[in-house]
C-alpha positions as CSV (number, residue, x, y, z in Angstrom):
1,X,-3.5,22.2,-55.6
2,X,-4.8,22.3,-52.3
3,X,-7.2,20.2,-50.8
4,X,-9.2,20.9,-47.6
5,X,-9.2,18.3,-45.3
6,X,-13.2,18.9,-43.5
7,X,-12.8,19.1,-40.1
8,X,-15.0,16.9,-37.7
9,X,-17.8,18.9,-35.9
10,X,-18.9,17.5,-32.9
11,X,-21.9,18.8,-31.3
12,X,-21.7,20.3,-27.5
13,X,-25.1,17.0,-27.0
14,X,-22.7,14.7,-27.9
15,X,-19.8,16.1,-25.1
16,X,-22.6,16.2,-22.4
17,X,-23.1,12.7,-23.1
18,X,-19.8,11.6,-23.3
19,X,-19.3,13.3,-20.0
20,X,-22.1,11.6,-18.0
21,X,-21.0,8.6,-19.4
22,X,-17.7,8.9,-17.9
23,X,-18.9,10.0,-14.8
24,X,-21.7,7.1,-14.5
25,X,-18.8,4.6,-14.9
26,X,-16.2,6.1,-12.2
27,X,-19.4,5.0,-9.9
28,X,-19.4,1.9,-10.7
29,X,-16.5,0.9,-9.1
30,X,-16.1,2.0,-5.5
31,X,-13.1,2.6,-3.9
32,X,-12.6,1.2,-0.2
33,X,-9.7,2.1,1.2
34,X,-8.7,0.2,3.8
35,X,-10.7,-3.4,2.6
36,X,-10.2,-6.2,0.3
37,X,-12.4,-8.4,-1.8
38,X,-10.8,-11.5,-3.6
39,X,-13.8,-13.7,-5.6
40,X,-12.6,-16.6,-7.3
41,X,-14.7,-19.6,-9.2
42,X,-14.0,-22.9,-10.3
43,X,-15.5,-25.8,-11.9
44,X,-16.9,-26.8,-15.2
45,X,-20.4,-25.8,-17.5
46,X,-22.3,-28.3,-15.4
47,X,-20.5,-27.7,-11.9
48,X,-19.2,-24.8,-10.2
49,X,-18.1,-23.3,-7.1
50,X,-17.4,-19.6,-6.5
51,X,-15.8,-18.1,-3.0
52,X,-15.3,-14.3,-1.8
53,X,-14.3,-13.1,1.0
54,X,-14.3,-9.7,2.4
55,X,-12.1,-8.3,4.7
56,X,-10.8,-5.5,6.4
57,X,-7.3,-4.6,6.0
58,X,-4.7,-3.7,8.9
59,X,-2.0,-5.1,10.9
60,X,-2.8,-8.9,11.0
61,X,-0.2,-8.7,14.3
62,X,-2.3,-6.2,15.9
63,X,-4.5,-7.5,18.8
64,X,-7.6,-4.8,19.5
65,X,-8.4,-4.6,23.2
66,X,-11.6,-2.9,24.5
67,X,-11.2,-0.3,26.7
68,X,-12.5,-0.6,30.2
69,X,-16.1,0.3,30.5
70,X,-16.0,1.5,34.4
71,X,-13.8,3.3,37.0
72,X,-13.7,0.0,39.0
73,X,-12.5,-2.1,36.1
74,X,-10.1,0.9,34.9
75,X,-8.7,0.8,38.7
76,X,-8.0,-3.0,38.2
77,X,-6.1,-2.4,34.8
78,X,-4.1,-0.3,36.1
79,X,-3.3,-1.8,39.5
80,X,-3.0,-5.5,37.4
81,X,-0.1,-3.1,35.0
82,X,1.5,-1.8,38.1
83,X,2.1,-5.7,39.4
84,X,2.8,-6.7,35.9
85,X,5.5,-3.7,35.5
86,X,6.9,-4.8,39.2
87,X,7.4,-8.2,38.4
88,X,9.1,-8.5,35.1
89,X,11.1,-4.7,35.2
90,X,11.3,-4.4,31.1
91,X,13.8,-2.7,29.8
92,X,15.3,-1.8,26.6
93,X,18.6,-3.3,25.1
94,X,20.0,-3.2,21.9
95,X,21.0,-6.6,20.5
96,X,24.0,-7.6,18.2
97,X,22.6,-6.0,15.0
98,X,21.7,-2.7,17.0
99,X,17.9,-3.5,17.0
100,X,16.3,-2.3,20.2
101,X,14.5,-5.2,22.1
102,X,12.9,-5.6,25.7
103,X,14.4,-7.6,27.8
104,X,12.4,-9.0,31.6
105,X,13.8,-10.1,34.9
106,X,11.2,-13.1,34.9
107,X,9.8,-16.2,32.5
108,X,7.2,-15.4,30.6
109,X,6.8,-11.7,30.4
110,X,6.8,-11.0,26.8
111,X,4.2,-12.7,26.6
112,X,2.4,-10.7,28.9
113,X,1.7,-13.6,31.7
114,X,1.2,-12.2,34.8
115,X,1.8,-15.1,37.8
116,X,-1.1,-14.1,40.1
């Protein structure tokens, strides 16, 4: 004998809602790319301490310079590069493991002193 087995019906309300459902949690959550946020908490019922910090992510080696903000000042960059470049002659040799590297004719060049 055969038996039917009823099959669910599910309304189309009760997809809507599923649907906005989903879609009102995906906003919950923002994506940054590019930043971090660690929180951490510790302590007891009675006592606690909690910490978060926010940051930015990037090259941590990375120095950011401002550019110059007028002719004058972009004339002394330059000129202070041109001594700079006159002084310490970089150039480019490869070192035992075949790992490019600059090299200077004078102490304390790379890390960008300039003697004046």
């Amino acid at each position: 004998m055969l038996t039917r087995c009823p099959r669910p019906s599910y309304s189309p309300s009760w997809l809507i809602i599923a649907i906005l459902v989903a879609i009102s949690v995906t906003g919950w959550t923002p994506a940054f790319a590019g930043h971090i946020e660690v929180s951490n908490c510790a302590g007891t019922w009675w006592m606690s301490s909690c910490v978060t910090i926010d940051k930015a992510l990037g090259d941590a080696y990375v120095r950011r310079v401002p550019e110059p903000f007028s002719e004058a000042d972009r004339s002394r960059a330059a000129e202070r590069d041109r001594r700079w470049v006159a002084r310490c002659r970089p150039v480019i040799v490869q070192d035992g493991y075949g790992v490019p590297r600059y090299r200077y004719a004078a102490p304390g060049c790379e890390f960008g002193v300039n003697k004046d």
